[in-house]
ChimeraX commands (.cxc) that place a marker at each C-alpha (Angstrom):
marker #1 position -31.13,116.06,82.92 radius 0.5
marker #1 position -34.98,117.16,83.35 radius 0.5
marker #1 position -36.14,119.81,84.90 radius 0.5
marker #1 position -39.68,119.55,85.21 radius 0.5
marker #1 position -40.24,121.24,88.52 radius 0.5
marker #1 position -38.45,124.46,87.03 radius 0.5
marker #1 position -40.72,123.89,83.77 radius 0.5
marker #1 position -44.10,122.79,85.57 radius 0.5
marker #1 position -43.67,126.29,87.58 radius 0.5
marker #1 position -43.12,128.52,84.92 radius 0.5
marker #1 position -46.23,127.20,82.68 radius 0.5
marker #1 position -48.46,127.83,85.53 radius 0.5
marker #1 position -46.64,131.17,85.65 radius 0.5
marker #1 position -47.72,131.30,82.26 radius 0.5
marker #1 position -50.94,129.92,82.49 radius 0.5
marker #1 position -51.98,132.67,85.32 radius 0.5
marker #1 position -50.28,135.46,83.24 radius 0.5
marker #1 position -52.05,134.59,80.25 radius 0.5
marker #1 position -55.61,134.17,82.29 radius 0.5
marker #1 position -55.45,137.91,83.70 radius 0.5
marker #1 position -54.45,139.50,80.77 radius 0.5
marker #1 position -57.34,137.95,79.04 radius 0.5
marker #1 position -59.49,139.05,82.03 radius 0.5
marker #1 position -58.54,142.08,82.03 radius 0.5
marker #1 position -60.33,143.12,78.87 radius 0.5
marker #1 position -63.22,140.85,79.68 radius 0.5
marker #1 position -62.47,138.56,76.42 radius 0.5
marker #1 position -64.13,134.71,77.43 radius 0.5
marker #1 position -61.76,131.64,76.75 radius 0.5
marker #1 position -64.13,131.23,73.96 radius 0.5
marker #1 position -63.62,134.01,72.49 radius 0.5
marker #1 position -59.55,133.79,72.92 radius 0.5
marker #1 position -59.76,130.71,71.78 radius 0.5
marker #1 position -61.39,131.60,68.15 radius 0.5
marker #1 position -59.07,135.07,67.81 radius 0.5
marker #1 position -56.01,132.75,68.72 radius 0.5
marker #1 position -57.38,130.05,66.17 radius 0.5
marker #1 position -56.92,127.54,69.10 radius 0.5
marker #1 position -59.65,124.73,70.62 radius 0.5
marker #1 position -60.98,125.94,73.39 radius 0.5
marker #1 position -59.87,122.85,75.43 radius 0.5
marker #1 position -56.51,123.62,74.22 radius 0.5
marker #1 position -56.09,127.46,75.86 radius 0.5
marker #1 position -57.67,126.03,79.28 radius 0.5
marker #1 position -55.15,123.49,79.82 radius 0.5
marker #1 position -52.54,126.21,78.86 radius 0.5
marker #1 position -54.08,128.90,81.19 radius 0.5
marker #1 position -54.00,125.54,83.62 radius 0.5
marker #1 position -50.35,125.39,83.21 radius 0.5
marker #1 position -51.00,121.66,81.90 radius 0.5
marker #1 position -49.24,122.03,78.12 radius 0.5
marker #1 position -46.05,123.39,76.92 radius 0.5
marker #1 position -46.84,125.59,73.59 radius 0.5
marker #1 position -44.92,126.59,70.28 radius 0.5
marker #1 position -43.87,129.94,70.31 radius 0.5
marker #1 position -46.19,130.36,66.95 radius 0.5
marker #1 position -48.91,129.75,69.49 radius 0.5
marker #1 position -47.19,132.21,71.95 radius 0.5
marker #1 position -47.67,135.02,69.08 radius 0.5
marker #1 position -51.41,133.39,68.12 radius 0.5
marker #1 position -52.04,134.28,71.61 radius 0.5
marker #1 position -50.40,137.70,72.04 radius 0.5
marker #1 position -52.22,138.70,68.91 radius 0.5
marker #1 position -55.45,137.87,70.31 radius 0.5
marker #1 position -55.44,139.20,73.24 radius 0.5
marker #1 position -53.54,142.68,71.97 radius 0.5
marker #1 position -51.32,143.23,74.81 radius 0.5
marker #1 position -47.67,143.55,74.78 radius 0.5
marker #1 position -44.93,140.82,75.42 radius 0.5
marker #1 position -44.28,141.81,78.65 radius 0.5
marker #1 position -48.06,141.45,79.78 radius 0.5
marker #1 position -47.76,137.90,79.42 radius 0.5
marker #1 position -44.32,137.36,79.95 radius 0.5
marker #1 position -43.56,139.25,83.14 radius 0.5
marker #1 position -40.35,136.90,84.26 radius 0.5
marker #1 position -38.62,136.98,81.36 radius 0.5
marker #1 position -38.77,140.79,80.39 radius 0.5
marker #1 position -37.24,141.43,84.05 radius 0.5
marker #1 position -34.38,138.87,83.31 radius 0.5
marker #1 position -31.30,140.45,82.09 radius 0.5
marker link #1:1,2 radius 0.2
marker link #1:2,3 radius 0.2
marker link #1:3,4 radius 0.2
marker link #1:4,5 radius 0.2
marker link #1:5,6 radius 0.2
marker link #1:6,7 radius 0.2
marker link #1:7,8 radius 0.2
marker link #1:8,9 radius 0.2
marker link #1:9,10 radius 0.2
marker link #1:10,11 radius 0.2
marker link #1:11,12 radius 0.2
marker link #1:12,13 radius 0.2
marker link #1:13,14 radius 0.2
marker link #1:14,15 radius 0.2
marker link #1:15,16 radius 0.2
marker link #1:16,17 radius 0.2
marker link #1:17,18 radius 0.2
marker link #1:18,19 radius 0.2
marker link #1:19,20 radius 0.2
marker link #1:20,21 radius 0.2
marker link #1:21,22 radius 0.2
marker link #1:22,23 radius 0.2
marker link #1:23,24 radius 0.2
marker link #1:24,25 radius 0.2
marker link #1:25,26 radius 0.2
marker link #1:26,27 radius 0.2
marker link #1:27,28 radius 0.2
marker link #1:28,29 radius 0.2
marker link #1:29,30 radius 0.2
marker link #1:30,31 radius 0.2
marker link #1:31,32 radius 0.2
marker link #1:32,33 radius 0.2
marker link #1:33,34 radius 0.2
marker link #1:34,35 radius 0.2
marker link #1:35,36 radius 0.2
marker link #1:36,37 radius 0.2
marker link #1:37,38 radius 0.2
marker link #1:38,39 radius 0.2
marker link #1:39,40 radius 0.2
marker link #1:40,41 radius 0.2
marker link #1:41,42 radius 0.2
marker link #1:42,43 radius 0.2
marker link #1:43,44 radius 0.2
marker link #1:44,45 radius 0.2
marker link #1:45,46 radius 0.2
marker link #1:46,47 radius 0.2
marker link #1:47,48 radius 0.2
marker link #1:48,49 radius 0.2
marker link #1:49,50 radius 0.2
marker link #1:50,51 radius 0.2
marker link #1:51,52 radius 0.2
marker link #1:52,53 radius 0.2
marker link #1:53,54 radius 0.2
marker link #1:54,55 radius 0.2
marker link #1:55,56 radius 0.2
marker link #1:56,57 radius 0.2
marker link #1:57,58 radius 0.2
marker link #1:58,59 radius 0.2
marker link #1:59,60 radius 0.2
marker link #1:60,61 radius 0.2
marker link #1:61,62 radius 0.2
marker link #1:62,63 radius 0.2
marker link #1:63,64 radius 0.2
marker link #1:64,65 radius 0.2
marker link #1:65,66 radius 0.2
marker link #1:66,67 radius 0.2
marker link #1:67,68 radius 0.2
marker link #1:68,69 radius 0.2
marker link #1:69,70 radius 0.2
marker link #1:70,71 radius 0.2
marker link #1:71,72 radius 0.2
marker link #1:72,73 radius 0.2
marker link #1:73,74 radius 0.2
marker link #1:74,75 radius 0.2
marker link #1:75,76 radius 0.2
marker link #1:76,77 radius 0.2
marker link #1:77,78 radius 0.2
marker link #1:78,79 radius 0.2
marker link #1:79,80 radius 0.2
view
């Protein structure tokens, strides 16, 4: 069984969530990128919603940007 409308939806959920947080502290994909020791290509086609990531990236990411879990995962810390 596949679900890739379910998961296509929630990466660009992701993507999005991920793109305001680091917007909101006025931190450039460039400089995400090299905090989050990612390529640069690599975070915009996550902030696109165009990649599925490891949850070690996840952590790179929350890391780098400083903000807490919830920030970037808004969905799942409402879901009981």
């Amino acid at each position: 069984m596949k679900n890739s409308g379910g998961i296509e939806v929630q990466l660009k959920e992701f993507g999005g969530d991920l793109r305001r947080a680091r917007v909101s502290r006025k931190i450039t994909q460039e400089q995400l990128a090299e905090k989050a020791d990612l390529h640069l290509r690599s975070l915009q086609k996550i902030e696109a919603g165009q990649i599925n990531i490891l949850l070690t990236t996840l952590i790179r990411l929350k890391q780098g940007l400083d903000c807490p879990w919830y920030e970037l995962l808004p969905t799942a810390s409402q879901q009981k």
